[in-house]
DOTILO-435655 format. One record per residue (C-alpha): x, y, z; residue in three letters; residue number from 0. Coordinates in nm, 4 decimals. Example, Ala and Ser with C-alpha at 12.3 -4.5 7.8 and 13.67 -1.06 7.14 Angstrom:
BEGIN
      east     north        up  code  pos
    1.2300   -0.4500    0.7800   ALA    0
    1.3670   -0.1060    0.7140   SER    1
END
This chain:
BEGIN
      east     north        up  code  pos
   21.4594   -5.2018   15.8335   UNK    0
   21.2646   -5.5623   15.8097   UNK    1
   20.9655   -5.5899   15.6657   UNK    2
   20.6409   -5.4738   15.8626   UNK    3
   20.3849   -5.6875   15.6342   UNK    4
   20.3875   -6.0513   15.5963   UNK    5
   20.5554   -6.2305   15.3035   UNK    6
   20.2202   -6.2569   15.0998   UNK    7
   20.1839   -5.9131   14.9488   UNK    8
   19.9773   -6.0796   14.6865   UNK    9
   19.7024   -6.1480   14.8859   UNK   10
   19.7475   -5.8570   15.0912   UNK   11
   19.6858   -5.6347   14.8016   UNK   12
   19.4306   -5.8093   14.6830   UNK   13
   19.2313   -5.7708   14.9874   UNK   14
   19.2663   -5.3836   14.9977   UNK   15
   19.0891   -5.4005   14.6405   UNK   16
   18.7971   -5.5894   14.7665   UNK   17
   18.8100   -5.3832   15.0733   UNK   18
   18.7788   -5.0560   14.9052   UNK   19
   18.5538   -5.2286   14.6464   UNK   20
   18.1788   -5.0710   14.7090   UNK   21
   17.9896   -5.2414   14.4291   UNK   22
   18.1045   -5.2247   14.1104   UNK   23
   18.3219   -4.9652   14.1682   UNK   24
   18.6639   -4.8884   14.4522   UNK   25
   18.6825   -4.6041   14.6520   UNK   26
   19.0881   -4.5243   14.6331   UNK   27
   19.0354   -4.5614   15.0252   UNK   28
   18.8640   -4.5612   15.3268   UNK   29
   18.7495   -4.2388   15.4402   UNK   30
   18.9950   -3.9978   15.3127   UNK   31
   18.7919   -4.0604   14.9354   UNK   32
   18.4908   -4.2305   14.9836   UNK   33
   18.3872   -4.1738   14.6466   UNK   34
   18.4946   -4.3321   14.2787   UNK   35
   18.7628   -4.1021   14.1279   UNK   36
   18.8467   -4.0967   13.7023   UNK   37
   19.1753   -4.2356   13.7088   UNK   38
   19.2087   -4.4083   14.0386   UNK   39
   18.9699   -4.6472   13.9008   UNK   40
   19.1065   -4.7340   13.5961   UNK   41
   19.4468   -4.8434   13.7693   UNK   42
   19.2123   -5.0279   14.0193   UNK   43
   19.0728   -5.2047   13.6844   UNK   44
   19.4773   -5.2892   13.6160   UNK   45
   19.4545   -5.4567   13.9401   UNK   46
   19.1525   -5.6293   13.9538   UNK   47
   19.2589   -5.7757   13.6035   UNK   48
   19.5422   -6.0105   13.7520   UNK   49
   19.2669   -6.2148   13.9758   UNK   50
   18.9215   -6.1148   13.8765   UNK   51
   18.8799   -5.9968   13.4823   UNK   52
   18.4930   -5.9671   13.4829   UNK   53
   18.5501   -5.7446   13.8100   UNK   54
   18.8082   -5.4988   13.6477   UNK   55
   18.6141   -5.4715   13.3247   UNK   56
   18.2804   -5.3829   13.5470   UNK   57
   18.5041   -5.1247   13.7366   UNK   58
   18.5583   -4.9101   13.4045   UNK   59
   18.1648   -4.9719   13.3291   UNK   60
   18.0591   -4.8156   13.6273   UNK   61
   18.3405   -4.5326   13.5679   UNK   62
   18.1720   -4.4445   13.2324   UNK   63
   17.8288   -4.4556   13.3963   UNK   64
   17.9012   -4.1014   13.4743   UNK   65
   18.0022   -3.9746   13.1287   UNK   66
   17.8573   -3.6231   13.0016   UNK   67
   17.6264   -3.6087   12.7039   UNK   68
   17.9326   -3.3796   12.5569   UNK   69
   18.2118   -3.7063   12.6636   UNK   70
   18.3657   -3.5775   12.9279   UNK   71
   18.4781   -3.8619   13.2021   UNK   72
   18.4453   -3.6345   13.5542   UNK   73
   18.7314   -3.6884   13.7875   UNK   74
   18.4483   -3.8320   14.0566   UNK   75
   18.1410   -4.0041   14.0285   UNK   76
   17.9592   -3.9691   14.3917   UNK   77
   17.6938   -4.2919   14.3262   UNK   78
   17.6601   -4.2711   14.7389   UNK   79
   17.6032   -3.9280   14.9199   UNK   80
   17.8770   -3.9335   15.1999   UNK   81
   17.9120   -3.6351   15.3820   UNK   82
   18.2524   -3.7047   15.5339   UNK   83
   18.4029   -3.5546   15.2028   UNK   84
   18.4462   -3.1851   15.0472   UNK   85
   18.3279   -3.0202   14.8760   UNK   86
   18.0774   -3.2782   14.7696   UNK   87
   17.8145   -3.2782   14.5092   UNK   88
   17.6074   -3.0133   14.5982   UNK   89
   17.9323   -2.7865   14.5807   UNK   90
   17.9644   -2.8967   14.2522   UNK   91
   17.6196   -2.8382   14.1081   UNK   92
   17.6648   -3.0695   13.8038   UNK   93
   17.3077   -3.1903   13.7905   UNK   94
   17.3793   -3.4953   13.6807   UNK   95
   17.2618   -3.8693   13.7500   UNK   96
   17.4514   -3.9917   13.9374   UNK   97
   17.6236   -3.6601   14.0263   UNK   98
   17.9410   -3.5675   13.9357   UNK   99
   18.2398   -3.3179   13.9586   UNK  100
   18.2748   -3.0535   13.6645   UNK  101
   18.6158   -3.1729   13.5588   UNK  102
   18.8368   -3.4521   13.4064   UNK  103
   19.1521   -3.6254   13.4903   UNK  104
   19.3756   -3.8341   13.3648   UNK  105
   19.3008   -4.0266   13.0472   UNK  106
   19.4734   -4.3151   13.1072   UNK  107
   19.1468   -4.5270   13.1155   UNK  108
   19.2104   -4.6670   12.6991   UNK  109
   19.6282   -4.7309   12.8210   UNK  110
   19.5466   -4.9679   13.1138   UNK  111
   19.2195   -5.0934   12.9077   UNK  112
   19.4428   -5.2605   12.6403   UNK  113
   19.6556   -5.3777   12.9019   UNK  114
   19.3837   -5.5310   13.0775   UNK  115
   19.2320   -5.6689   12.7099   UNK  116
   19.5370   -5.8343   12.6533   UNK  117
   19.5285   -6.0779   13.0039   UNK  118
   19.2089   -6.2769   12.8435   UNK  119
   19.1423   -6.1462   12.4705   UNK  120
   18.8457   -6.3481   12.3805   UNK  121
   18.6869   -6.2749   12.7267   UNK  122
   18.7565   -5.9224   12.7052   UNK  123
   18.6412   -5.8574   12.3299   UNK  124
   18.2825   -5.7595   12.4062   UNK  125
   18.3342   -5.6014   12.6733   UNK  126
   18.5757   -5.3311   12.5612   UNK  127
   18.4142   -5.3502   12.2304   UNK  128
   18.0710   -5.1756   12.4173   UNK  129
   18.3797   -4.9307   12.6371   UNK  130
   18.5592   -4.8211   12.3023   UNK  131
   18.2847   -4.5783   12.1661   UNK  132
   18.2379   -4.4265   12.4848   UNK  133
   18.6371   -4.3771   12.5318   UNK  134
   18.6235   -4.2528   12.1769   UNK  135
   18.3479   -3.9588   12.2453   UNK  136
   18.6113   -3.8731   12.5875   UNK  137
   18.9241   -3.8619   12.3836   UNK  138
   18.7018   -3.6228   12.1444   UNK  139
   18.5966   -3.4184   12.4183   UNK  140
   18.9708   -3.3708   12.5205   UNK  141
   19.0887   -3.3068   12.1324   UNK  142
   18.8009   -3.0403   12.1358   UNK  143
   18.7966   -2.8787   12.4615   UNK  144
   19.1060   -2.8633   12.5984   UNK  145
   19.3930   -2.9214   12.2941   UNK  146
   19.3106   -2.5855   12.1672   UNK  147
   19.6853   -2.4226   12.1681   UNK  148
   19.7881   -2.7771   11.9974   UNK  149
   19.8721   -2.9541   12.3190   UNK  150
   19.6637   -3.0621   12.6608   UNK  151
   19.5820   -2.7951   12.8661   UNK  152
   19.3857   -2.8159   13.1885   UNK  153
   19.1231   -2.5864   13.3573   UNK  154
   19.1378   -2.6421   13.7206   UNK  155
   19.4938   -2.7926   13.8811   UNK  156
   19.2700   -3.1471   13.9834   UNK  157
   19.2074   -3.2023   13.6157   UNK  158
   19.5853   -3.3001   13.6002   UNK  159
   19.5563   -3.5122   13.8445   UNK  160
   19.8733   -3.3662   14.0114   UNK  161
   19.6684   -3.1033   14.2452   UNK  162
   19.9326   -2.8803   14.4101   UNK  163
   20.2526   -2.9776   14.2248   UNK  164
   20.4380   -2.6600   14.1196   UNK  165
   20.3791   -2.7107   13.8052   UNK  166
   20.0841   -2.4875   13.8894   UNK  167
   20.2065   -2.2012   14.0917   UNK  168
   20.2507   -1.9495   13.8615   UNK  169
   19.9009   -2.0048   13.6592   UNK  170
   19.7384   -2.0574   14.1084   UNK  171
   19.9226   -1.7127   14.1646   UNK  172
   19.6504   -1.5420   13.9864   UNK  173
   19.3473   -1.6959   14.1517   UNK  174
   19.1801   -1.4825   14.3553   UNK  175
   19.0443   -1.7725   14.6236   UNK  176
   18.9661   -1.4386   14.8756   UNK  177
   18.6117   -1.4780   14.8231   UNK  178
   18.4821   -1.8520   14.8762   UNK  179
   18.3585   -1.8012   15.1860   UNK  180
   18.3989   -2.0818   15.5039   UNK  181
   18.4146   -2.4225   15.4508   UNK  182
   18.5528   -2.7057   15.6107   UNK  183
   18.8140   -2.9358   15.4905   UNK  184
   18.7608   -3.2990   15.5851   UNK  185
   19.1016   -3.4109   15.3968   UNK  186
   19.3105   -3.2954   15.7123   UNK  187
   19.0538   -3.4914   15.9663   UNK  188
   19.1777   -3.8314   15.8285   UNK  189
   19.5497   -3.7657   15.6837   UNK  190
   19.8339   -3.5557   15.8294   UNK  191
   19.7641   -3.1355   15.7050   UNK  192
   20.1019   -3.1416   15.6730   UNK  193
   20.1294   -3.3964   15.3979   UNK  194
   19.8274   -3.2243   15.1933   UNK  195
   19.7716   -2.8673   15.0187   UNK  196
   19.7489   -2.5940   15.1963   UNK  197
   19.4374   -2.3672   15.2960   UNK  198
   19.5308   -2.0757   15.0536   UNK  199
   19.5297   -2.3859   14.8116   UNK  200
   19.2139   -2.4972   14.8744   UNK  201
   19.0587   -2.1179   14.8330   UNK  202
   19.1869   -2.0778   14.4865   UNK  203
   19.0581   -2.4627   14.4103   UNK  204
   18.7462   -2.3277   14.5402   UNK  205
   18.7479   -2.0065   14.3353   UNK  206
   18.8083   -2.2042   14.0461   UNK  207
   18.5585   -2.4964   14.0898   UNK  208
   18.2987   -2.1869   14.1610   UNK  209
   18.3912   -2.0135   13.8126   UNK  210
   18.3042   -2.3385   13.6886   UNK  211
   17.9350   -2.4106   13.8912   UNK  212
   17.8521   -2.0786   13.8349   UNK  213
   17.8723   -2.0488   13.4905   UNK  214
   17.7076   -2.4205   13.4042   UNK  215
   18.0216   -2.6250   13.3139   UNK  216
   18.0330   -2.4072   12.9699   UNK  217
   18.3758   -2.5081   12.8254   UNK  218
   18.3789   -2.2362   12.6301   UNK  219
   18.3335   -2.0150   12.8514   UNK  220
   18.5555   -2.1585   13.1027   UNK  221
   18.8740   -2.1501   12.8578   UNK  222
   18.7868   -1.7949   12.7326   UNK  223
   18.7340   -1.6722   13.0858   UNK  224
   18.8228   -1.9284   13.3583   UNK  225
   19.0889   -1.8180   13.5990   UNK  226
   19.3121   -2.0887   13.5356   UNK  227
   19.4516   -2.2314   13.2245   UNK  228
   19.7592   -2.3971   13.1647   UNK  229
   19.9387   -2.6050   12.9251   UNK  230
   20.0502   -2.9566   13.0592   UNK  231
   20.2640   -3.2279   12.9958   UNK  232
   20.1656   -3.4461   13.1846   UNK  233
   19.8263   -3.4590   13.0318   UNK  234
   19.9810   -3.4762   12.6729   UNK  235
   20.1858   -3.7467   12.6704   UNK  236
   19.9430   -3.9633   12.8647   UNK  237
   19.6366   -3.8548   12.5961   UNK  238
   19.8798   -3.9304   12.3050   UNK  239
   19.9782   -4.2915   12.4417   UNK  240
   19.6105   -4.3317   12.4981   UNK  241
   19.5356   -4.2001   12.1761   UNK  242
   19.7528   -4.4614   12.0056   UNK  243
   19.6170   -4.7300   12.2470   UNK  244
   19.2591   -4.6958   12.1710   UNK  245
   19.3617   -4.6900   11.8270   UNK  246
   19.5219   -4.9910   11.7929   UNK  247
   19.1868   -5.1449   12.0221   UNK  248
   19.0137   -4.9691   11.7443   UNK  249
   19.1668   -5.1661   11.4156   UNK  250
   19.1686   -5.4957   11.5939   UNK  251
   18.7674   -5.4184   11.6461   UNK  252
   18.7763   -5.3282   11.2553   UNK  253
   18.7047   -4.9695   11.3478   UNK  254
   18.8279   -4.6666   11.1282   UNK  255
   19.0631   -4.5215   11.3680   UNK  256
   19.2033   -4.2148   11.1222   UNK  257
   19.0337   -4.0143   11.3301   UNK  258
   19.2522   -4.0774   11.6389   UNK  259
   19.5631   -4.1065   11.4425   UNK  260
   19.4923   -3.7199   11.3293   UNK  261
   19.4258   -3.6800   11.6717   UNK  262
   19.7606   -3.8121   11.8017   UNK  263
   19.9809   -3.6952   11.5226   UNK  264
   19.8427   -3.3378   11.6011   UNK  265
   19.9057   -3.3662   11.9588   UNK  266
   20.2638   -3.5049   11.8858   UNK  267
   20.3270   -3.2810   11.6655   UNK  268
   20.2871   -2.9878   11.9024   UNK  269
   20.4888   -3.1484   12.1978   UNK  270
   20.8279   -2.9034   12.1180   UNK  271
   20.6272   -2.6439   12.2427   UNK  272
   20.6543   -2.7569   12.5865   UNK  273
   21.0153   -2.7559   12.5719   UNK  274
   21.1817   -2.5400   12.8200   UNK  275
   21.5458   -2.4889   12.7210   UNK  276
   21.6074   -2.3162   13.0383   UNK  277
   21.5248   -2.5882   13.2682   UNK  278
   21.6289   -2.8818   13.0035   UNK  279
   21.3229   -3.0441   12.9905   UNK  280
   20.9308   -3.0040   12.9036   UNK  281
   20.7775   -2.7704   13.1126   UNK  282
   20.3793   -2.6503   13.1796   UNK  283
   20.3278   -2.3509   13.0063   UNK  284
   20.0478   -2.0773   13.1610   UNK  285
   19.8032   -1.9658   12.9155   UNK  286
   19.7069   -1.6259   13.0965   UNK  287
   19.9735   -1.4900   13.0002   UNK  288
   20.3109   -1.5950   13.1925   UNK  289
   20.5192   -1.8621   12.9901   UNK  290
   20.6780   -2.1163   13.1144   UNK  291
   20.6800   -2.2349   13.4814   UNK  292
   21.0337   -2.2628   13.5366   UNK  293
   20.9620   -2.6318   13.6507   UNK  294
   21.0469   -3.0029   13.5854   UNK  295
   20.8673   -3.2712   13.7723   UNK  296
   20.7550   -3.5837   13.7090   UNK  297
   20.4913   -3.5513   13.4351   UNK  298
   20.8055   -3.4566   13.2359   UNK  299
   20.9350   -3.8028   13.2658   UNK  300
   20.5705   -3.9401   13.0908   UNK  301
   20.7332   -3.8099   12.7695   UNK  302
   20.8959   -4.1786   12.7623   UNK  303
   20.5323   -4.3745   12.7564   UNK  304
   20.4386   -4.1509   12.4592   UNK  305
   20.7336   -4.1852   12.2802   UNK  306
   20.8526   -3.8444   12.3236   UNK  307
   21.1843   -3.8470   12.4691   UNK  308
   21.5036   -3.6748   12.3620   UNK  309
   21.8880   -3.7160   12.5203   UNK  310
   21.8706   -3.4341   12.7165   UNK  311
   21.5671   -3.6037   12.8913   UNK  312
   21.7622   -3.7958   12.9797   UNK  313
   21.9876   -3.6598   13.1019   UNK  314
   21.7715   -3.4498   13.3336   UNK  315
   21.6245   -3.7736   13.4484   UNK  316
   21.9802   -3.9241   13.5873   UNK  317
   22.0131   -3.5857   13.7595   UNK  318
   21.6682   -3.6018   13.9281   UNK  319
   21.6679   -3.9025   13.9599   UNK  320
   21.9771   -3.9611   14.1607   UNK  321
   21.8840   -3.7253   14.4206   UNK  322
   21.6529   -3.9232   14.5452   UNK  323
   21.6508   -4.2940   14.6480   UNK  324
   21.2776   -4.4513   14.6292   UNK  325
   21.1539   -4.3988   14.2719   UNK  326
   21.0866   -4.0570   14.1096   UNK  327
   21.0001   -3.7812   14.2879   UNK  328
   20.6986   -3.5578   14.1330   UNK  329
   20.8813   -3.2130   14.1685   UNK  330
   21.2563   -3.1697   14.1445   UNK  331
   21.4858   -3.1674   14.4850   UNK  332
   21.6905   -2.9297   14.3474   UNK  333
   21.4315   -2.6796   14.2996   UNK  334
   21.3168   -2.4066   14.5082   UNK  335
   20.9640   -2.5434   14.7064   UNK  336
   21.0300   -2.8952   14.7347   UNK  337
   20.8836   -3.0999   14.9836   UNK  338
   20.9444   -3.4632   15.0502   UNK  339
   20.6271   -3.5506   15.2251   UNK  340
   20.3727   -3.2696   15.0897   UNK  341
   20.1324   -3.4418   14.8262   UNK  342
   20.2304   -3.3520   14.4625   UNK  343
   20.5357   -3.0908   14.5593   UNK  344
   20.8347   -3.3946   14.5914   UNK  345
   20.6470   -3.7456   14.6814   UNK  346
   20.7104   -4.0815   14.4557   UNK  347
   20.3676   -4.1935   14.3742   UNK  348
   20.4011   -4.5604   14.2376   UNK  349
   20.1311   -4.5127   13.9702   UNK  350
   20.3321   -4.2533   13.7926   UNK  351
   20.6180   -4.4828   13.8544   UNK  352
   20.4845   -4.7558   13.6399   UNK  353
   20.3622   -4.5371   13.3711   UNK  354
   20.7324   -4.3940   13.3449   UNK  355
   20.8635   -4.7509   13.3575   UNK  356
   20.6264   -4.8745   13.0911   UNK  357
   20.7906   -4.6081   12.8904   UNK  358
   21.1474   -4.6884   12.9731   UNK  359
   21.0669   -5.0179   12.9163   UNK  360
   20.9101   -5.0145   12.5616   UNK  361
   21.1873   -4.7517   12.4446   UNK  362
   21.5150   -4.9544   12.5571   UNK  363
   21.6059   -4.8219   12.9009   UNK  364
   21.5282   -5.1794   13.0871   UNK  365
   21.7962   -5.0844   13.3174   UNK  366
   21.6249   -4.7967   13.4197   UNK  367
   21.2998   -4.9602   13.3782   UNK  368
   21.4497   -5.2057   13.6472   UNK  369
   21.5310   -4.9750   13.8839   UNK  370
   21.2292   -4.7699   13.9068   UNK  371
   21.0216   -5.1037   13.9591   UNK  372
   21.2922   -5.2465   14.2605   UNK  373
   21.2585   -4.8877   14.4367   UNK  374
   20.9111   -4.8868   14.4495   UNK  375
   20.8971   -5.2525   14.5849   UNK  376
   21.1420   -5.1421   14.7771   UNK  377
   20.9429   -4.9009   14.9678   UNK  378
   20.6021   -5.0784   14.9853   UNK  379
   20.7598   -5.3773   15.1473   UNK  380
   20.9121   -5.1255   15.4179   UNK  381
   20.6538   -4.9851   15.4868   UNK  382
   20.2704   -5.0715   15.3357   UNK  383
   20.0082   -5.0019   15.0266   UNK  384
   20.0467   -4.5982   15.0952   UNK  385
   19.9190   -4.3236   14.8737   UNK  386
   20.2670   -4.1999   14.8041   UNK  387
   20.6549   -4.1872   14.9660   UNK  388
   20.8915   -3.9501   15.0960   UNK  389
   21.1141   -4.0164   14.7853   UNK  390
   21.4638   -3.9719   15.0153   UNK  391
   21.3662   -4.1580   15.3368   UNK  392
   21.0628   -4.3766   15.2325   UNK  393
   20.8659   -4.1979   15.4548   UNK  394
   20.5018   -4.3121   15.3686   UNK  395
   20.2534   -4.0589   15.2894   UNK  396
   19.8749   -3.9592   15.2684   UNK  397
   19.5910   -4.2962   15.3001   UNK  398
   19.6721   -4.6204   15.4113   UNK  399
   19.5210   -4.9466   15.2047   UNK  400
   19.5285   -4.7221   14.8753   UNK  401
   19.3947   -4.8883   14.5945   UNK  402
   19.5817   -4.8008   14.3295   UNK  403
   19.8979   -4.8722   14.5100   UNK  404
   19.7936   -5.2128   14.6125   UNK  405
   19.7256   -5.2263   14.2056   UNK  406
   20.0494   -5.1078   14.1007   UNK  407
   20.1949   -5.3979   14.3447   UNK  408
   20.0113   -5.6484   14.1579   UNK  409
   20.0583   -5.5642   13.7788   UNK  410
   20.3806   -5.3965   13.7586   UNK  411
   20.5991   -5.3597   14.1151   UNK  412
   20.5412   -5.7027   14.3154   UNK  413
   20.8102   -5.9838   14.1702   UNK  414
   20.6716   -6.1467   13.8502   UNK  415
   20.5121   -5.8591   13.7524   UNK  416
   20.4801   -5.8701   13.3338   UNK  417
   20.2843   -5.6051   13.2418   UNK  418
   20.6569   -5.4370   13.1280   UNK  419
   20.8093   -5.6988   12.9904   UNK  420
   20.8012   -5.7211   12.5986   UNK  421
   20.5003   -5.5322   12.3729   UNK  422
   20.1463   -5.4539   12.5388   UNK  423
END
């Protein structure tokens, strides 16, 4: 197959971030998300740092502009109302300026901040020297209000940032999304319904995000009594490379950072627990009540950017791996439920491609490091800046002129990339 774009990809990406840019802040893309989401925009930061550093540092600015008095970052900030999207803010009920969801995501905000520090450090040094408190009070919210059982766990499946992956099934099973009422999904209006959850999907979401609303956002009472609960990996090995990230920001600002070092030592320290010897690998674990999920995807594989790998990682990653041919797929092919094309249940998503190849990178495995970076060019020059890829055919999935994949091309996947190469 020859290319369909034309031989500048640079510029090509870089035009999708100014296109989704809205002011300060990108929407991931046009219509399917027309608002800012928690992680999306911190890779977008990644990108904008390659060709316009004041922009990417303003992007994570604008992020934190919708922090909770208590720290938490909320997975969406809605600065415009747009009523093309559910469920909106009024679903949500967070009474907050400018409103918000009720839940997190991702904390890889500090990881790609030092990355982006490190392009320009004597531009950058105010500028994440205001940012670093603010990711401190969000990395204490997560040590206090969700690393309770000694690792991550997450309260609604969109926290992990990884909505329907099957990670979650057994911990979903127990929802009771019978009662939300009618609604209507605007996801499906602008993106194949057969790439995206399904409808008895979205009723638990709802059931859960309702639990939530209805009882004020009280994390206590949401972890005591929410219906969902579950241990991830995903979520710990990202928060304990961010951990050590915004530590080492930290002592080059002359902060004290012992706190965060407790904080990641704790967290690393509690990672065997999320070792599954029956599937060879680390494993969400259900906090209602059912154990392990029976499941290796992708957030597995994050165990290399934190540092947490073992040889029979490894080992499971060669076996995964090679099932597939256009970077890592989020749920095994092997396993009962995959689907190629169906959001988080089998897709390669380039972002969680180049935090996995960070990892491989900074532990030894260039080879492999290598790899995962040519597959994922691979796929993007076949076939565009898509939200994810059929992992077997290339298939592209979900938006078009996606941000974070047009920032992934820029930092990590297009040729010269650095970001990789050497210590960050």
């Amino acid at each position: 197959m020859t290319d369909r774009l034309s031989p500048d990809l640079d510029e090509q990406a870089r035009e999708i971030l100014r296109g989704n840019d809205r002011g300060g802040y990108t929407v991931p893309t046009d219509g399917l998300y027309p608002y800012q989401w928690n992680w999306d925009s911190a890779f977008a930061a990644w990108g904008f740092s390659t060709f316009d550093i004041d922009r990417a540092w303003t992007e994570l600015e604008t992020l934190f502009s919708g922090q909770w008095e208590d720290g938490m970052v909320p997975h969406i900030v809605f600065h415009k109302d747009d009523p093309g999207y559910f469920p909106g803010p009024e679903v949500w009920g967070s009474g907050r300026t400018p409103p918000t969801s009720g839940i997190s995501q991702p904390p890889v905000a500090a990881i790609l901040a030092r990355l982006i520090w490190a392009r320009d450090p004597e531009a950058g040094r105010d500028r994440i020297a205001a940012l670093y408190p603010k990711l401190l009070a969000w990395h204490r919210w997560w040590k206090r209000d969700r690393c309770g059982s000694g690792v991550a766990a997450v309260t609604h499946p969109w926290e992990s940032g990884r909505d329907n992956c099957p990670d979650w099934d057994i911990g979903m099973a127990k929802v009771d999304g019978s009662n939300v009422g009618e609604y209507q999904r605007r996801d499906t209006g602008h993106v194949d319904a057969s790439m995206r959850p399904r409808k008895e999907d979205y009723d638990r979401y709802l059931a859960i995000l309702f639990f939530g609303r209805d009882c004020g956002w009280d994390q206590r009472e949401i972890i005591r009594n929410g219906p969902f609960l579950m241990e991830d990996p995903g979520i710990t090995f990202i928060l304990l490379r961010a951990h050590e990230d915004l530590a080492a920001i930290g002592r080059e600002l002359g902060h004290d950072v012992s706190e965060l070092e407790g904080w990641a030592a704790e967290l690393r320290a509690g990672v065997p627990q999320l070792w599954n010897p029956q599937v060879q690998g680390y494993d969400a674990r259900d906090l209602r009540g059912d154990g392990f999920a029976g499941r290796v995807g992708s957030a597995a594989f994050l165990a290399y950017l934190a540092d947490a790998a073992t040889p029979a990682l490894d080992k499971r990653m060669d076996e995964i791996w090679n099932r597939v041919s256009y970077g890592f797929p989020s749920a095994d092919p092997a396993a009962e439920g995959f689907d190629p094309r169906r959001y988080w249940r089998g897709p390669s998503w380039p972002v969680v491609n180049s935090l996995i190849a960070l990892g491989l990178q900074e532990r030894g495995h260039a080879e492999a490091a290598e790899r995962l970076r040519r597959e994922t060019a691979e796929v993007i020059k076949k076939h565009g800046f898509f939200e994810y890829f059929d992992p077997i055919d290339g298939t592209p999935c979900g938006g078009d002129a996606f941000t974070w994949t047009a920032a992934i091309w820029l930092t990590w996947a297009g040729a010269g990339a650095t970001d990789t190469e050497g210590e960050t």
